[in-house]
N, C-alpha and C positions, 0 to 999 in steps of 0.2 A: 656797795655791790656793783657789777657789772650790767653795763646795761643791756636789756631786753626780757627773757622771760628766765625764772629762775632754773639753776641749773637743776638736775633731777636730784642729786640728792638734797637740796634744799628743799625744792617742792616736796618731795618726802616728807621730810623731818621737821617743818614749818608749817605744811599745808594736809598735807594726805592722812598724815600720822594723829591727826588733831579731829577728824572728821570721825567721829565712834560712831555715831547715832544709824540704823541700818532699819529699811523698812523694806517688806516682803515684798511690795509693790514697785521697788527699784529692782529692774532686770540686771541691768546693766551699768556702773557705773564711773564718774573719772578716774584716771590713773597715768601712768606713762605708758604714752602710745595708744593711748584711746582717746578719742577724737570726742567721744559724744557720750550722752546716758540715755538709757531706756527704760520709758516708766510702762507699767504692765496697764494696758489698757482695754483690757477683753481680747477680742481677739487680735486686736492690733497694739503694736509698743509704737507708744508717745517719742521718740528721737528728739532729742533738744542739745544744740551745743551755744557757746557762747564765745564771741573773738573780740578784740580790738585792733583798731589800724591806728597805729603809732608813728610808724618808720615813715609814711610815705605823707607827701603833698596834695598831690594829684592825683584826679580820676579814684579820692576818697571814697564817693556814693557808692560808684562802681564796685570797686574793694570791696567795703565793707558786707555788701550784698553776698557776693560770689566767697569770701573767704568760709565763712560759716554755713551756707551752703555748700561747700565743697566737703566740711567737716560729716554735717547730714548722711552725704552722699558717700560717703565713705565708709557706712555705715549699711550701704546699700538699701537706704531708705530714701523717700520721697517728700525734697523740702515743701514744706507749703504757706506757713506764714513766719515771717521777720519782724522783729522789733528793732529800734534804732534808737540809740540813743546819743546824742552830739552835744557834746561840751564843747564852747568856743571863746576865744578871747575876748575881751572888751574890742579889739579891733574889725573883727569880722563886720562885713556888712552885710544887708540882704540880699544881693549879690550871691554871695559864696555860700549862704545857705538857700538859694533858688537851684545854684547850680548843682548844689552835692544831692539835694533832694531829686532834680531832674534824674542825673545818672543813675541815683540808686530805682527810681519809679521807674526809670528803659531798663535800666536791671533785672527788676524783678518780672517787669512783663515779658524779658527775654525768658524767663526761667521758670514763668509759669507758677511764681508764686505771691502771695498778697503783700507789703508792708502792713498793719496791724496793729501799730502800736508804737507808742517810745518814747523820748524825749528829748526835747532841744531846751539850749541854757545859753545864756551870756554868762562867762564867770573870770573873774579875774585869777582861779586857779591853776589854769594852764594859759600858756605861750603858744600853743599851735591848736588849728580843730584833731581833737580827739573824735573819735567812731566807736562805739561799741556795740556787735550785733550781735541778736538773739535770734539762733532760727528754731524750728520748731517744722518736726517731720512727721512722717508715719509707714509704719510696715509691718506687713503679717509676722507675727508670732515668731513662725515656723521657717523664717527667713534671715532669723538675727545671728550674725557672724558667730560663727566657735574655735577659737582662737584655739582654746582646749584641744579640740582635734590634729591639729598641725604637729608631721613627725618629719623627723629627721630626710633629709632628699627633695621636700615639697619647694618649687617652684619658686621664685623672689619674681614679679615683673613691675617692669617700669611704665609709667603710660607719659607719650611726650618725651621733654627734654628735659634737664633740669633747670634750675634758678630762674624760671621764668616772671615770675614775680618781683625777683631781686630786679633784674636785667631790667624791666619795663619802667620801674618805681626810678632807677638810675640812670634810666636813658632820658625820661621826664623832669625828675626833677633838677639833674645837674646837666642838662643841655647845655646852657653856656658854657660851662669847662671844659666840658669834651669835647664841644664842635671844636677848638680851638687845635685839637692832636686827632680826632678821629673824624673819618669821613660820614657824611650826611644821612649815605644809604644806612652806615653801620649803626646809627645812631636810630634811623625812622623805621627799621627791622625791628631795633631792640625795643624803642616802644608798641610794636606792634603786635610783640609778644604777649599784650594785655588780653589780646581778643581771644586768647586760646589759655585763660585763667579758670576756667571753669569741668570741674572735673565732673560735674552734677550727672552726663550720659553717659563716661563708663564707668561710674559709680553704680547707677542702676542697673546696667550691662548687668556687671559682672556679680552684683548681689543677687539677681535674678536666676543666674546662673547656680549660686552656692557658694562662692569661695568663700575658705574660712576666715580672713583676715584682709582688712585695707588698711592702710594708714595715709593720709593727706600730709603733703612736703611742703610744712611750715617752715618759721625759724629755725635754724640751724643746718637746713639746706637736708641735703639727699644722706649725709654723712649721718646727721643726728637722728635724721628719720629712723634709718637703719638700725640707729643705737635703741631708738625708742621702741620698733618694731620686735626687736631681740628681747626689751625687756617685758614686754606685752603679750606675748606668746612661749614665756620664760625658756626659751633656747637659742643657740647661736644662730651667726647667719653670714654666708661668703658673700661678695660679691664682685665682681670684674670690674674695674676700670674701663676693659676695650669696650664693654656691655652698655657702657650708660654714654648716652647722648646726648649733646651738646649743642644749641645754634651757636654760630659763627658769632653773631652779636655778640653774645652773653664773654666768648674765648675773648674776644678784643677788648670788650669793659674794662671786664676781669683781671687782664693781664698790664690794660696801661693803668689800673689803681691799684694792682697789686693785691689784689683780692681773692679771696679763694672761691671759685663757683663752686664748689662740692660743698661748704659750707655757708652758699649764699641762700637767705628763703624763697621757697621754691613752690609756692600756693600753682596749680597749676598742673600739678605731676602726681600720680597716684601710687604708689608702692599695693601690691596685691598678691598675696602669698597664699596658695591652691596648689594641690597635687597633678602632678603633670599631664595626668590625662584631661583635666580640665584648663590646665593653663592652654593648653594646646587650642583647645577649643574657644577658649576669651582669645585668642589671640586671633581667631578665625573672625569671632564673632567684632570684634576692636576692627580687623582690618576694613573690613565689609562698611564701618561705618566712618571710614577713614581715619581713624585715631592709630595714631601711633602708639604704639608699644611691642617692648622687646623685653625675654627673659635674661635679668642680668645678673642673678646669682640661684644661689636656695641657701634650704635651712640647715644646720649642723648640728652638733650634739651642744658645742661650747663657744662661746667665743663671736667678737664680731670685726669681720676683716674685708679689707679692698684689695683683693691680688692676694699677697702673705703678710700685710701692714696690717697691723692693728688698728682699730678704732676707738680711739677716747671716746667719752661722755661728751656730750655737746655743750659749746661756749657760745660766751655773747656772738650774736649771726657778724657776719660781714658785713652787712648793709650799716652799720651802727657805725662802722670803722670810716666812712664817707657820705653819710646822711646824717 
C-alpha cells in the first residue's frame, strides 16, 4: 500500500466497517472527517483524539503536541491533557529525547495544557523516532458541532494559509538541498511557518460561536480536507482556487520539487463550515484577533470541486514524495 494514512475507502472497509460495538455514552464518534470523539460526561463531553508524527524530523515534541490539539480544537473544545508516547531507535541518545521532551513541555505550556502521561521506549522496531499523541479535551454538552444541520449555501472558510505544516517540516528537514537552488529568506519563512501550527484559538473562536462543522487540514492537504469535510456532513462542496491562500515559501518549495501544495499536509489551517450570517461574524471576530481567514467556497447539493474541477479522494500526501 501507499504510504501515509489509508485512503477512505480502505479505512472504511478495514477499519470503520469492523467497529460494531456502540455504547450510549459515545456522543460522538471516528469517521471520515471527524477529527475526534465525544464521550458523554454529565454535563460536559470528554474530547479525545489521537495522531502520529511520521513524516517529519524536526521540532517532533513540538508537532506532536500542537497536531492533536488542533484536532481537540476543532471540535471547538478545550485541550487540556496530552499523552505522549515515543518509540525510538537503538540509536537515539539522551540528547534527542531531552530535546523533543523540552519542545513538547514549551509546547504544552504555550497551550495551557498538562503532558500526563505516556511512554518512551528504545526499540529496534523502527529506524526513525516515532510520536504518537493523545490529547484529551472538554466542552459543554450544548456546544458540540451538528454537522446534521449544515444545508445547502452555508459558508466553507479557511483560517491562515495552506500546507503550512508541509512547508515548515520541508523547509527544516531538507535545508541542505534547497539552500543549494532557493534563497535563505525563502527558506527561514518557510520554517517559520511552524509558529503559526496551531489552530487551538479559532478553534475555540468559532466553537464558542456555534458553527456547525470544523475540520483540521491534515494529510492530504486542503484538497483531501474538503473531500473529507463533503463526506462528513454527507453533501457537496465548491470551492475557489483565487479563495485560498497561499505563502510565498510554501509557492517556491512546492514548485522547485514539484509538488502539489493543495495536496500538501497542512496541520495549521482550519476549514469551518457555518451559515453566513455567522461566518460573517467568525470572520469579524478572526480579524479582531489577528487570524487570518477568508470564505473560500460553500456547500452544494453534490459533488466536490475547485473552480469546475473535480476532486478525487485523497492520496498518499506530497510530503511522502521528498521526505
Amino acid at each position: 500500500m501507499d504510504i501515509g494514512k489509508l485512503p477512505n475507502d480502505l479505512l472504511k472497509s478495514l477499519v470503520f466497517d469492523l467497529l460494531t460495538n456502540r455504547r450510549e455514552d459515545v456522543l460522538s464518534r471516528g469517521g471520515v472527517g471527524e477529527d475526534c470523539a465525544v464521550i458523554d460526561f454529565g454535563d460536559y463531553g470528554c474530547v479525545v483524539s489521537t495522531d502520529p508524527i511520521t513524516g517529519a524530523s524536526k521540532n517532533i515534541g513540538k508537532l506532536a503536541v500542537h497536531i492533536s490539539c488542533n484536532d481537540v480544537a476543532s471540535n471547538g473544545a478545550e485541550p487540556v491533557g496530552v499523552l505522549l508516547s515515543i518509540l525510538a531507535p537503538e540509536k537515539t541518545t539522551k540528547e534527542d529525547i531531552k530535546k523533543i521532551m523540552k519542545d513538547a513541555s514549551d509546547t504544552a505550556k504555550e497551550l495551557n495544557v498538562e503532558i500526563i502521561g505516556g511512554h518512551t521506549e528504545i526499540t529496534d522496531s523502527v529506524n526513525k523516532i516515532i510520536i504518537n499523541s493523545t490529547v484529551i479535551g472538554k466542552q459543554m454538552k450544548d456546544k458540540i458541532l451538528k454537522p446534521q444541520n449544515i444545508k445547502e449555501g452555508f459558508k466553507v472558510i479557511l483560517t491562515k494559509r495552506i500546507a503550512i505544516e508541509g512547508t515548515s517540516i520541508i523547509a527544516e528537514d531538507l535545508e541542505d538541498k534547497l539552500i543549494k537552488n532557493l534563497s535563505k529568506d525563502i527558506l527561514e519563512a518557510g520554517k517559520k511557518l511552524v509558529d503559526n501550527i496551531s489552530v487551538v484559538k479559532e478553534g475555540m473562536i468559532a466553537g464558542d460561536l456555534g458553527v456547525e462543522y470544523m475540520h483540521d487540514i491534515t494529510e492530504g492537504g486542503i484538497f483531501g480536507a474538503i473531500y473529507e469535510a463533503s463526506e462528513a456532513i454527507s453533501k457537496g462542496i465548491q470551492i475557489y482556487e483565487e479563495k485560498i491562500k497561499i505563502d510565498e515559501s510554501t509557492k517556491e518549495i512546492c514548485k522547485f520539487l514539484d509538488i502539489n501544495p493543495y495536496k500538501l499536509i497542512a496541520s495549521g489551517s482550519l476549514i469551518i463550515i457555518t451559515d453566513e450570517n455567522k461566518a460573517n461574524i467568525l470572520l469579524d471576530k478572526l480579524n479582531s484577533e489577528n487570524i487570518e481567514a477568508s470564505i473560500i467556497g460553500e456547500v452544494i447539493d453534490d459533488g466536490v470541486y475547485i473552480d469546475k474541477e473535480k476532486i478525487s479522494p485523497p492520496e498518499s500526501d506530497e510530503l511522502y514524495k521528498v521526505i
